[in-house]
Biopython code that builds the backbone (N, CA, C, O; Angstrom):
import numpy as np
from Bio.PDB.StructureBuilder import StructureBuilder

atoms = [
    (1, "UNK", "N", (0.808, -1.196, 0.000)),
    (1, "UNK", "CA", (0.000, 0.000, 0.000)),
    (1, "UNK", "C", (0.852, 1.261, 0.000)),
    (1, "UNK", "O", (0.411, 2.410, 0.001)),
    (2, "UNK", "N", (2.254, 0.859, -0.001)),
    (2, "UNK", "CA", (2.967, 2.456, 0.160)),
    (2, "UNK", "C", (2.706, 3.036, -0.969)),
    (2, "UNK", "O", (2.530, 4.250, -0.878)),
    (3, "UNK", "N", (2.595, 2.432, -2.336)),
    (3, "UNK", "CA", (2.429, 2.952, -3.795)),
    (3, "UNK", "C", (1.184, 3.759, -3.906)),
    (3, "UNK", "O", (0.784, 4.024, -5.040)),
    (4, "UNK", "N", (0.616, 4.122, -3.019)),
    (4, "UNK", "CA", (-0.926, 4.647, -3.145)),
    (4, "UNK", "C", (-1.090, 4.984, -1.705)),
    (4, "UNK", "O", (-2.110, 4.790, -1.044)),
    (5, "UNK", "N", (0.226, 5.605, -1.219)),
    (5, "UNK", "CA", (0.324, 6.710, 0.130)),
    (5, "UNK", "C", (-0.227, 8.025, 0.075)),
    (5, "UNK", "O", (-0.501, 8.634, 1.109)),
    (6, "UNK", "N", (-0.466, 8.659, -1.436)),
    (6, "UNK", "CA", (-0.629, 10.045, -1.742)),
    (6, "UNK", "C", (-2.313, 9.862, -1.682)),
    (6, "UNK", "O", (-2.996, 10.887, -1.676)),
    (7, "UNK", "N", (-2.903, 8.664, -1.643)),
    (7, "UNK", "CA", (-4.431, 8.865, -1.662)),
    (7, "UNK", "C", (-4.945, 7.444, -0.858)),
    (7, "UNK", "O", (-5.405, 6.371, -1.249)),
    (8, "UNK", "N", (-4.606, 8.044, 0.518)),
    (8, "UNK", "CA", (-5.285, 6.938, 2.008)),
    (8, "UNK", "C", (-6.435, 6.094, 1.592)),
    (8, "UNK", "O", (-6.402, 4.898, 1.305)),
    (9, "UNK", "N", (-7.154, 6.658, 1.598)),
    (9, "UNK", "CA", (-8.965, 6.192, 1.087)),
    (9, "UNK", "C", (-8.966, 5.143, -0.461)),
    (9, "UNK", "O", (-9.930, 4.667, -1.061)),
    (10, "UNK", "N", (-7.161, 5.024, -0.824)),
    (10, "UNK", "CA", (-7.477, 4.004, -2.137)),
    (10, "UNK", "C", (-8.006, 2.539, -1.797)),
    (10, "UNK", "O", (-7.654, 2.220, -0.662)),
    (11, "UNK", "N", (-8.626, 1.718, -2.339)),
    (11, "UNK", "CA", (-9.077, 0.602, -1.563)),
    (11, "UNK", "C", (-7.921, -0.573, -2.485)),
    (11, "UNK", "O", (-7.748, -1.742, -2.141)),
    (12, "UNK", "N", (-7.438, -0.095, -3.342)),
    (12, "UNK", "CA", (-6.076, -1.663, -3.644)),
    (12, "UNK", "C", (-5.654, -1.348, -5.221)),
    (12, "UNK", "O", (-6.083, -0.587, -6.089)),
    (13, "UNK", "N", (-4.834, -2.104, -5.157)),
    (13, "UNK", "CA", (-4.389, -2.261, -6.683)),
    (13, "UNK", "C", (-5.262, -2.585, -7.852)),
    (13, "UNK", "O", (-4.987, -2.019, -8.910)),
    (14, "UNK", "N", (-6.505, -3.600, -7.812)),
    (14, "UNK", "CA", (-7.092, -4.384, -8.014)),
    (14, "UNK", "C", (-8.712, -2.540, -8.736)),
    (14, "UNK", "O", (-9.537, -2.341, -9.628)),
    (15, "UNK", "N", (-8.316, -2.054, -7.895)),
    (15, "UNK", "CA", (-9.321, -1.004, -8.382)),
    (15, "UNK", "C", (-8.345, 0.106, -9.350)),
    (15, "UNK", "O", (-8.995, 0.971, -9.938)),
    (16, "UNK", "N", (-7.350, 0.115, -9.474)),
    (16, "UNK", "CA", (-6.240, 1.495, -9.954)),
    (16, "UNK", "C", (-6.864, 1.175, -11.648)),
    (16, "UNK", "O", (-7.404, 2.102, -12.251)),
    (17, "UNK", "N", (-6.772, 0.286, -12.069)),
    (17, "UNK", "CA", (-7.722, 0.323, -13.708)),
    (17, "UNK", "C", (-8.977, 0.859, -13.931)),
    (17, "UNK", "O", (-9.310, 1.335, -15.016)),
    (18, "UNK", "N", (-9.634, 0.808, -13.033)),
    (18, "UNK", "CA", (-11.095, 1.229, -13.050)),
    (18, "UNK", "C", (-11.146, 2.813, -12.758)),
    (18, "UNK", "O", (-11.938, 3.512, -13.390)),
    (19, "UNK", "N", (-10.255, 3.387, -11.753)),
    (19, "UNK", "CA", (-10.471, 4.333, -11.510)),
    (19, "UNK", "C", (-9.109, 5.234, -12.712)),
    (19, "UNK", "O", (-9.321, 6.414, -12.989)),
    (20, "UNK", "N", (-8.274, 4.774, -13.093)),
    (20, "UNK", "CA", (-7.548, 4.974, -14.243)),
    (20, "UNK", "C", (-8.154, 5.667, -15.631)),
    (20, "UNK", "O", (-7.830, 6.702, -16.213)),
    (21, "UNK", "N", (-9.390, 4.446, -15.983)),
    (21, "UNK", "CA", (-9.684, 4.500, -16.790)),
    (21, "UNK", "C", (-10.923, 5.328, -16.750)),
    (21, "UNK", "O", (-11.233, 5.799, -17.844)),
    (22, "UNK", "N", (-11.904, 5.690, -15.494)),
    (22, "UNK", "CA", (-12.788, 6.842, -14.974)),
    (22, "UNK", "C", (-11.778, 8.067, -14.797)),
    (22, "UNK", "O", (-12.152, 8.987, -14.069)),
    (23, "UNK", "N", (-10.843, 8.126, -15.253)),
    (23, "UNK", "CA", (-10.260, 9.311, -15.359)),
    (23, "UNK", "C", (-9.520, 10.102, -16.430)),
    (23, "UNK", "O", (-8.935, 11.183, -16.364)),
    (24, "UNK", "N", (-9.743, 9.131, -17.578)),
    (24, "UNK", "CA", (-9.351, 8.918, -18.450)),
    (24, "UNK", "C", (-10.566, 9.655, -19.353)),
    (24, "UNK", "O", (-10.566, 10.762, -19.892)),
    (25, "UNK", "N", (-11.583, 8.629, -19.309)),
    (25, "UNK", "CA", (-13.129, 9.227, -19.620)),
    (25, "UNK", "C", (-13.344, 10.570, -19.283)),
    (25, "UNK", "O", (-13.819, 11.381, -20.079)),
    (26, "UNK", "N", (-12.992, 10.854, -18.058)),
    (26, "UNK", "CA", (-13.603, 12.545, -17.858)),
    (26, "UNK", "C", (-12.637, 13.161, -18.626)),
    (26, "UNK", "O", (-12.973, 13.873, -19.572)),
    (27, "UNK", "N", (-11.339, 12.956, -18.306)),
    (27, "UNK", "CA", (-10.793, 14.243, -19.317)),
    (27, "UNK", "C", (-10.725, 14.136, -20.983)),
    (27, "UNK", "O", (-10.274, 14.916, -21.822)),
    (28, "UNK", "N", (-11.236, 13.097, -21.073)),
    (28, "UNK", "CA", (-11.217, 12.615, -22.699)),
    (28, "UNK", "C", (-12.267, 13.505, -23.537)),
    (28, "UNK", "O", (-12.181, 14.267, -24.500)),
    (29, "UNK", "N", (-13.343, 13.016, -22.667)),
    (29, "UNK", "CA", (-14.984, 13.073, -23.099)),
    (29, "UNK", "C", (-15.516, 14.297, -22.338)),
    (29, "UNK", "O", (-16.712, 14.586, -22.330)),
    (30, "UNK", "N", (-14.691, 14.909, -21.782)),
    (30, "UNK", "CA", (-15.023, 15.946, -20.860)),
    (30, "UNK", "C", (-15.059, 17.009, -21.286)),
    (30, "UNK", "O", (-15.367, 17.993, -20.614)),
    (31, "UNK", "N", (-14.668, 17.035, -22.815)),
    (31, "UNK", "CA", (-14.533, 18.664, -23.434)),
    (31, "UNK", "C", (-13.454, 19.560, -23.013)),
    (31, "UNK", "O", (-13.710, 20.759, -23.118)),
    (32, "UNK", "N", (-12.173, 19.197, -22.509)),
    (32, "UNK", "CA", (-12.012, 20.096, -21.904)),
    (32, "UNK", "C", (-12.523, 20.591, -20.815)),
    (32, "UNK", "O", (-12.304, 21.799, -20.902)),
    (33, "UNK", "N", (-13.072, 20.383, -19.843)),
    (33, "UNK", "CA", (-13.591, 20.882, -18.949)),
    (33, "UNK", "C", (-13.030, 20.450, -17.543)),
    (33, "UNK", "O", (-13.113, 21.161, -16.542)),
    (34, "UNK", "N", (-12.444, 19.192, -17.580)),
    (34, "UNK", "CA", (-11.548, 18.768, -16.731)),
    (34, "UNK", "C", (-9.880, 18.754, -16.774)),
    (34, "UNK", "O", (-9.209, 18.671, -17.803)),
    (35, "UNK", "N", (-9.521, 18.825, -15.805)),
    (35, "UNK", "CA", (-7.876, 18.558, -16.173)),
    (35, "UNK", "C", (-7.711, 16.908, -15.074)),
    (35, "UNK", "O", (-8.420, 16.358, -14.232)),
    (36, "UNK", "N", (-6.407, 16.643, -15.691)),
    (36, "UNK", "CA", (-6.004, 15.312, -15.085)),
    (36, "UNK", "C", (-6.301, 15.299, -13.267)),
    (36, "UNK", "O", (-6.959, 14.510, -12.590)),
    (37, "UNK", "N", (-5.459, 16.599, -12.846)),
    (37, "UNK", "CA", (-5.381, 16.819, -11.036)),
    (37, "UNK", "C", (-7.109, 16.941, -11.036)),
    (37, "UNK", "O", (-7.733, 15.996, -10.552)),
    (38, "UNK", "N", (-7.652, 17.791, -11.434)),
    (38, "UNK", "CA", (-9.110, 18.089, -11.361)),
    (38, "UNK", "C", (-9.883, 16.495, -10.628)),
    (38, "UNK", "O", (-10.213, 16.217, -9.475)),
    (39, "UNK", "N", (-9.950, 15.660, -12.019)),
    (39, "UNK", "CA", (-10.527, 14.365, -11.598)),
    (39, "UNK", "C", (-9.418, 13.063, -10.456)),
    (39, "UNK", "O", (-9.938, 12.208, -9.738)),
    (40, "UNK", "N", (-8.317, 13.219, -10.562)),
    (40, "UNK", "CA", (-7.602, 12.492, -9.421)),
    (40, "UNK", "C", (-8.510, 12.832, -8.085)),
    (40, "UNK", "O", (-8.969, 11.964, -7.343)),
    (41, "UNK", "N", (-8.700, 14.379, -7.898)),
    (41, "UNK", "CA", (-9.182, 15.012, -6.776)),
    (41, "UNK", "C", (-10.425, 14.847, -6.334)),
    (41, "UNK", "O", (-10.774, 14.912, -5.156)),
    (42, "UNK", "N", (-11.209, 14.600, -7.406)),
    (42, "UNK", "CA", (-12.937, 14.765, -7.354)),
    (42, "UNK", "C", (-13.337, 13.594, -6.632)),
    (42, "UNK", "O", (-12.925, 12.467, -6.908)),
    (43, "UNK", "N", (-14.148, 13.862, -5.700)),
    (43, "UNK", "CA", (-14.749, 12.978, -5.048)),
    (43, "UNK", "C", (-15.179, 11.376, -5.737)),
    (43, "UNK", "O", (-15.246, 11.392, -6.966)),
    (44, "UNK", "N", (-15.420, 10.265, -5.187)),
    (44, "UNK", "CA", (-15.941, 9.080, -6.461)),
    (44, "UNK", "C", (-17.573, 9.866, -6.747)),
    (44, "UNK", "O", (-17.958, 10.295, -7.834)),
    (45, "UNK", "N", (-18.224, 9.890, -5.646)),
    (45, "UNK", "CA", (-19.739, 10.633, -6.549)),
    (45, "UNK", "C", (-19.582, 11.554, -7.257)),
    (45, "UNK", "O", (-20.368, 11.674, -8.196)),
    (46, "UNK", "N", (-18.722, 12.353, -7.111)),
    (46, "UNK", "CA", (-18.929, 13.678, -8.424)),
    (46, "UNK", "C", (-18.699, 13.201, -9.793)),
    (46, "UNK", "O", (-19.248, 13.625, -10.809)),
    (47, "UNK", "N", (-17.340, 11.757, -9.649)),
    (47, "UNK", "CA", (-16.683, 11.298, -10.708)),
    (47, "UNK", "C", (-17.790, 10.416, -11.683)),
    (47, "UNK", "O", (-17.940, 10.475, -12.903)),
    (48, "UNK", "N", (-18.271, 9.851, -11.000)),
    (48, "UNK", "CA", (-19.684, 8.845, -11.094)),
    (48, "UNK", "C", (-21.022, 9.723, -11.514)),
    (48, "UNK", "O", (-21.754, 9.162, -12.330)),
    (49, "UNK", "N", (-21.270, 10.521, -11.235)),
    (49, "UNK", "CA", (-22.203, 11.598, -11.743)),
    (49, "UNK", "C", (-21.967, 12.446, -13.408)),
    (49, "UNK", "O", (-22.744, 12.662, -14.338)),
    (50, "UNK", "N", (-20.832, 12.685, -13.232)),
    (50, "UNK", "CA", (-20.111, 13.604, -14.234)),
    (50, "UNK", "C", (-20.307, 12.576, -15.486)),
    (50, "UNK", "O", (-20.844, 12.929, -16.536)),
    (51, "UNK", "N", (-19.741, 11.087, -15.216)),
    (51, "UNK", "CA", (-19.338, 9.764, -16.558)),
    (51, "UNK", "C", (-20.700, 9.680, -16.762)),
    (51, "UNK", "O", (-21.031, 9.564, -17.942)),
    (52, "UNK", "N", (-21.912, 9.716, -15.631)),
    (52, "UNK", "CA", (-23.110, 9.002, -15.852)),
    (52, "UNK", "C", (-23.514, 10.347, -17.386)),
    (52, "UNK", "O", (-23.669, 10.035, -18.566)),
    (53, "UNK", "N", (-23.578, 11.672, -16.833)),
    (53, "UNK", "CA", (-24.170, 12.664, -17.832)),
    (53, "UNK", "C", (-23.754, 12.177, -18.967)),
    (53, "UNK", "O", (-24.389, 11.529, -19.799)),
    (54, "UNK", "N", (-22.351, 12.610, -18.974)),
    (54, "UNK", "CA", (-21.616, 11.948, -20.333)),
    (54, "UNK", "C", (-22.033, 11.097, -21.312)),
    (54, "UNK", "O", (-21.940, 11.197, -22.535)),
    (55, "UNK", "N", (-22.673, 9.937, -20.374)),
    (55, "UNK", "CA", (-22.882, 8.432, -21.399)),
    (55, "UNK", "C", (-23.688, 9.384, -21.559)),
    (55, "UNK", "O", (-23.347, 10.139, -22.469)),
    (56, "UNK", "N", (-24.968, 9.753, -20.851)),
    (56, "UNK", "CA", (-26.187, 9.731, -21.251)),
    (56, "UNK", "C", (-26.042, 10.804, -22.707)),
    (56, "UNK", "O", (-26.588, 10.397, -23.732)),
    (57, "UNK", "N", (-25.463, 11.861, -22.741)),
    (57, "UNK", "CA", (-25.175, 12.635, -23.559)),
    (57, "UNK", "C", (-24.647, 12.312, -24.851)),
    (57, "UNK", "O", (-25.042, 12.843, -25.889)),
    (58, "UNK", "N", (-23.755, 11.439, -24.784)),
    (58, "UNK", "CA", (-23.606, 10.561, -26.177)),
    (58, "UNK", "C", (-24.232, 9.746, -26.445)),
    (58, "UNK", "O", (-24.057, 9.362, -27.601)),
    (59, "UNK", "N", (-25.022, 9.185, -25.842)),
    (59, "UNK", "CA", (-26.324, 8.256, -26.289)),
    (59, "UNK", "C", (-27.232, 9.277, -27.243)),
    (59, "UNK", "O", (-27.384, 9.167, -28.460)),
    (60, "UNK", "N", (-27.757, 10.229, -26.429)),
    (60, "UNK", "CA", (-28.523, 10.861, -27.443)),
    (60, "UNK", "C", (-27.683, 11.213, -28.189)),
    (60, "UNK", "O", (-27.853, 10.698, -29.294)),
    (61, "UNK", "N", (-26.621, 12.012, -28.128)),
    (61, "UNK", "CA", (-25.899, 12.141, -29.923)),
    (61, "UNK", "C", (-26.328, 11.169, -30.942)),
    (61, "UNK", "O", (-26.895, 11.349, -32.019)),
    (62, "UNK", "N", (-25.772, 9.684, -30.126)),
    (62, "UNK", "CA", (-25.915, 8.358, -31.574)),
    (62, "UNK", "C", (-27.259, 8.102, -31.500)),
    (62, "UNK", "O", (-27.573, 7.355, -32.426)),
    (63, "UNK", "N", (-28.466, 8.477, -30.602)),
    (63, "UNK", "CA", (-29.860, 8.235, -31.316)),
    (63, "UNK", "C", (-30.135, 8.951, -32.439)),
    (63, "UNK", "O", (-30.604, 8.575, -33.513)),
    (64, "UNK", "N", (-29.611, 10.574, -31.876)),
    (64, "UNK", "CA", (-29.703, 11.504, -33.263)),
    (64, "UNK", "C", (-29.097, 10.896, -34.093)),
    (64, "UNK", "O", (-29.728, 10.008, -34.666)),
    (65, "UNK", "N", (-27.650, 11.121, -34.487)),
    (65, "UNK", "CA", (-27.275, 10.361, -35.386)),
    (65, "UNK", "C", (-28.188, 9.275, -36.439)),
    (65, "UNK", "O", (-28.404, 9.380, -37.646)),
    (66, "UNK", "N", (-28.523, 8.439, -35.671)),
    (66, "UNK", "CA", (-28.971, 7.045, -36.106)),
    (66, "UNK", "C", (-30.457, 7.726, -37.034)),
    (66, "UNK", "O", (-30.594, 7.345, -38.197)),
    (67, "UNK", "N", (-31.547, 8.766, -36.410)),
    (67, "UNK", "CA", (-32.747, 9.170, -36.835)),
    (67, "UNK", "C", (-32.138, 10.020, -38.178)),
    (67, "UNK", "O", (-32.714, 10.029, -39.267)),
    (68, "UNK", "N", (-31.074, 10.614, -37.940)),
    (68, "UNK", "CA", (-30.709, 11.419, -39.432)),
    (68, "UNK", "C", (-30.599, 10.444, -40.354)),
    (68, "UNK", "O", (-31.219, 10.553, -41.412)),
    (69, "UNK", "N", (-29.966, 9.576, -40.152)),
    (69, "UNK", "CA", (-29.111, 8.631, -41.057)),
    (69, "UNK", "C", (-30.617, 7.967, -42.053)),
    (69, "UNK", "O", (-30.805, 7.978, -43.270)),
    (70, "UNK", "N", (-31.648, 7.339, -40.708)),
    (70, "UNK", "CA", (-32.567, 7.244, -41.307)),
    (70, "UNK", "C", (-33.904, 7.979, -42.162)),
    (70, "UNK", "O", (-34.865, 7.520, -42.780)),
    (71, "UNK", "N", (-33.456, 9.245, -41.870)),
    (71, "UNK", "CA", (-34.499, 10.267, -42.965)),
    (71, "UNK", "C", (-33.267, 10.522, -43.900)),
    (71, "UNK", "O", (-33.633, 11.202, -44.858)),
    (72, "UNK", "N", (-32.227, 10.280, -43.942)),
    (72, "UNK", "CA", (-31.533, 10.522, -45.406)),
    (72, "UNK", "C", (-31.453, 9.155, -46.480)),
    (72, "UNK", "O", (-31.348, 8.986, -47.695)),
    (73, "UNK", "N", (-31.554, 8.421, -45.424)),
    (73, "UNK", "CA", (-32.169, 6.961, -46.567)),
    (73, "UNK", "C", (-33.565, 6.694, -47.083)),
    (73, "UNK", "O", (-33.960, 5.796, -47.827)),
    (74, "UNK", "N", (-34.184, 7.639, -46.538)),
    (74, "UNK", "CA", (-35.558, 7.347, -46.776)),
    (74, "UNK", "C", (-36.050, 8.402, -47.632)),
    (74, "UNK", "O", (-37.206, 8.423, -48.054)),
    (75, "UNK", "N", (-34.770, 9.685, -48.010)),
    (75, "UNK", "CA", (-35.197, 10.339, -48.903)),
    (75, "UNK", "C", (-34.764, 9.878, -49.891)),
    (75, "UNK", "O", (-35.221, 10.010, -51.027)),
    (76, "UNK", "N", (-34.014, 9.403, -49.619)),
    (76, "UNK", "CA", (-33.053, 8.688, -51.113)),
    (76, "UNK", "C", (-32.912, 7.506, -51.375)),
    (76, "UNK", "O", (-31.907, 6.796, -51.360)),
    (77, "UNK", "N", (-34.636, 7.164, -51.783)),
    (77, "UNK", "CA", (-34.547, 5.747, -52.069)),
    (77, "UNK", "C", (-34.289, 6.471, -53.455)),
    (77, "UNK", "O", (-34.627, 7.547, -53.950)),
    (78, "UNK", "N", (-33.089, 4.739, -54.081)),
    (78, "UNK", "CA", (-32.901, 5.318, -55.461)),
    (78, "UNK", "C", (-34.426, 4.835, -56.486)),
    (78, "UNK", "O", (-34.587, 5.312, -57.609)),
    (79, "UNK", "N", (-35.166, 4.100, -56.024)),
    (79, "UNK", "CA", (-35.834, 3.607, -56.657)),
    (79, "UNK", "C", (-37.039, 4.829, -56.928)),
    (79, "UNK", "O", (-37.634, 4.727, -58.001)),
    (80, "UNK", "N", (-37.347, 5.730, -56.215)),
    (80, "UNK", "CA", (-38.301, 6.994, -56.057)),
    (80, "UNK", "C", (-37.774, 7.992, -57.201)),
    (80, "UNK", "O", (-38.523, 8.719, -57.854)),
    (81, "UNK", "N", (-36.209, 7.915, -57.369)),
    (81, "UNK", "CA", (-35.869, 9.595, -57.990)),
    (81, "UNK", "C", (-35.845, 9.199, -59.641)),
    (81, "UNK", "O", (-35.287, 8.195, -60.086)),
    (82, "UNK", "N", (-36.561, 10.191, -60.438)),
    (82, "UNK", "CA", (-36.682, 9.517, -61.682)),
    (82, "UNK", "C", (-35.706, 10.783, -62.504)),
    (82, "UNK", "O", (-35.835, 12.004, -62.417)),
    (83, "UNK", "N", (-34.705, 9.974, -63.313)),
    (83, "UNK", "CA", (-33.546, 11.055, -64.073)),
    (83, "UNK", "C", (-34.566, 11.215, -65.218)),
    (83, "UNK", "O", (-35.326, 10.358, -65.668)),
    (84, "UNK", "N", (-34.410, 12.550, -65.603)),
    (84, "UNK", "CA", (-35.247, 13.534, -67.005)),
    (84, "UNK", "C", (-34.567, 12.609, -68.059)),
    (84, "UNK", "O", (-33.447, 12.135, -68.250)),
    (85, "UNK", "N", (-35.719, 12.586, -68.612)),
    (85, "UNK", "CA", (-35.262, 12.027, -69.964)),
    (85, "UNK", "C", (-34.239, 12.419, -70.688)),
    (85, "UNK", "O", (-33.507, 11.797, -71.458)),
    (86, "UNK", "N", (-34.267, 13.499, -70.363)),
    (86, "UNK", "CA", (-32.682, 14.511, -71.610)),
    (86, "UNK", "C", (-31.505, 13.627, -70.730)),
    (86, "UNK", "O", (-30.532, 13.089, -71.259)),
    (87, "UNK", "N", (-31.749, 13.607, -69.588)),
    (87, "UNK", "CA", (-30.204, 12.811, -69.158)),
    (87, "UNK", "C", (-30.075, 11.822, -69.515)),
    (87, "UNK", "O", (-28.919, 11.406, -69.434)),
    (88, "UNK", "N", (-30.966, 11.007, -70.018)),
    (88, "UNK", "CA", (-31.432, 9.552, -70.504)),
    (88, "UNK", "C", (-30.848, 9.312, -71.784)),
    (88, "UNK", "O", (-30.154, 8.347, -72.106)),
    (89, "UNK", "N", (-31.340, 10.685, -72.764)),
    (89, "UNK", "CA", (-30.857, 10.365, -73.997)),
    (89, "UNK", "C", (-29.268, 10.964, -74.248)),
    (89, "UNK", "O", (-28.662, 10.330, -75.111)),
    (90, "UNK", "N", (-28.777, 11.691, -73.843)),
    (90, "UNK", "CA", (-27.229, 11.937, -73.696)),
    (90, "UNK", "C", (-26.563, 10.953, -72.972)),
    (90, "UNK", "O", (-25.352, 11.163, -73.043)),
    (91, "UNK", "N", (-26.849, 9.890, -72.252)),
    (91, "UNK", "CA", (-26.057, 9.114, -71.507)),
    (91, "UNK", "C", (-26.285, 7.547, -72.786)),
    (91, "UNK", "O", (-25.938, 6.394, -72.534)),
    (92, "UNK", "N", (-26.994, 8.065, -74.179)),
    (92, "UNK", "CA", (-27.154, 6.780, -73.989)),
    (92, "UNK", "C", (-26.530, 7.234, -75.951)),
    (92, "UNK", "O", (-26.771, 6.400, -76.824)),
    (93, "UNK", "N", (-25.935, 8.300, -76.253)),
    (93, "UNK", "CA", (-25.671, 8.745, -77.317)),
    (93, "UNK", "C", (-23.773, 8.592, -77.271)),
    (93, "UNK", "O", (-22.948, 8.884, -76.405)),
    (94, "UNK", "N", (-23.640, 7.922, -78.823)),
    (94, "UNK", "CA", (-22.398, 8.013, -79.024)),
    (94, "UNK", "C", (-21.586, 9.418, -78.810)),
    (94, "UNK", "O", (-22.349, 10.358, -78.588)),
    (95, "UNK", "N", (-20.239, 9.746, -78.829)),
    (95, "UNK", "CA", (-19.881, 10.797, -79.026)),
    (95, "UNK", "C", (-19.704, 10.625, -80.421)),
    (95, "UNK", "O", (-19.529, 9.617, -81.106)),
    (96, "UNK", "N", (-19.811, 12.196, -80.775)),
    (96, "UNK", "CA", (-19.674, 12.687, -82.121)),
    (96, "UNK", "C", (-18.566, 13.118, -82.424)),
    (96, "UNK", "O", (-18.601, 13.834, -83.425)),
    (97, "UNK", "N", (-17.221, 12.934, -81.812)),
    (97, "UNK", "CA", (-15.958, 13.431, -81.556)),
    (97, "UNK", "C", (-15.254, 12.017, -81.953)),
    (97, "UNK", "O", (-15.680, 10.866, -81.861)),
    (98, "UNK", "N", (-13.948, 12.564, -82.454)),
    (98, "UNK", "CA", (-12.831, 10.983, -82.159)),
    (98, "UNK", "C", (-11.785, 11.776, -81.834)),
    (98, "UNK", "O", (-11.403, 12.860, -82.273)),
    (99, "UNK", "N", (-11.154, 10.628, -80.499)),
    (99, "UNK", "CA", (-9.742, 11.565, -80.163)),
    (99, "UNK", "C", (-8.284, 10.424, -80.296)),
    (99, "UNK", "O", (-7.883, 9.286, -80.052)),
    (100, "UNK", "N", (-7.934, 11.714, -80.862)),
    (100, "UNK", "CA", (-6.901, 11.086, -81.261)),
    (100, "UNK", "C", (-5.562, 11.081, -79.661)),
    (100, "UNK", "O", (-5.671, 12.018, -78.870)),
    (101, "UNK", "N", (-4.573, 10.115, -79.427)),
    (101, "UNK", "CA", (-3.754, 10.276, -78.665)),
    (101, "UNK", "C", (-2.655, 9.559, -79.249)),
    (101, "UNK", "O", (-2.694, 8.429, -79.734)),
    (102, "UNK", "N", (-1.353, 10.579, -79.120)),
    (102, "UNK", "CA", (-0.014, 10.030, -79.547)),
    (102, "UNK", "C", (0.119, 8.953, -78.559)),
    (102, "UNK", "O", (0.009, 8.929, -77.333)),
    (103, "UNK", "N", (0.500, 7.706, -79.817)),
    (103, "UNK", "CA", (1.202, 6.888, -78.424)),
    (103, "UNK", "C", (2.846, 6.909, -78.477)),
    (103, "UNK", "O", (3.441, 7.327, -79.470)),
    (104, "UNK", "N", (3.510, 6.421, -77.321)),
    (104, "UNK", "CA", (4.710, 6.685, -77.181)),
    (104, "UNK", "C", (5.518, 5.726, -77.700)),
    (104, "UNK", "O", (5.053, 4.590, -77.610)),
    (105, "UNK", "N", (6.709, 5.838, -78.276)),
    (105, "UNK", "CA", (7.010, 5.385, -78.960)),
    (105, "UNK", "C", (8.350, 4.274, -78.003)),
    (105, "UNK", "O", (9.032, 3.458, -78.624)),
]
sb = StructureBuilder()
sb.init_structure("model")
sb.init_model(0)
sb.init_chain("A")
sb.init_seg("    ")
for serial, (resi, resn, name, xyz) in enumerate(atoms, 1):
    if name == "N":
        sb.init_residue(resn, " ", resi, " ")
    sb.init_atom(name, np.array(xyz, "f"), 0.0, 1.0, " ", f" {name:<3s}", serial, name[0])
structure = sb.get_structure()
């Protein structure tokens, strides 16, 4: 336990990943809003409160996400959009051109 003298209240080695990696999360996902000493310092409920917003906050991002994704597929079924005929008949016309290219010798 001397390795974890600077913080009495640590409960073992066996937790230093968990709380590592809850500290990791806040300043990652935190916007900026935390610094490293900041969350070492923060109480476990504040730390636990703060990650809980977080998830919840990127959850709704990827619901949004997910609802856009699905009104942009649903505008664009290709089977709905009908190309003008003029694009129809130019895509389907020889060129009237011949090109010539030197080849190298």
């Amino acid at each position: 336990m001397e390795k974890y003298k600077h913080c009495p209240l640590f409960p073992g080695p066996e937790y230093r990943p968990i709380f590592m990696t809850e500290i990791f999360e806040l300043v990652y996902h935190g916007g900026g809003g935390f610094s490293y000493s900041e969350v070492w310092n923060m109480p476990i409920t504040h730390r636990r409160f703060n990650l809980k917003k977080i998830n919840e906050y990127l959850e709704k991002v990827a619901e949004y996400k997910d609802k856009q994704k699905e009104t942009l597929t649903e505008k664009s079924d290709l089977k709905s959009i009908k190309i003008p005929e003029s694009v129809n008949k130019i895509s389907q016309k020889e060129p009237s051109y011949i090109s010539k290219v030197k080849q190298k010798k």
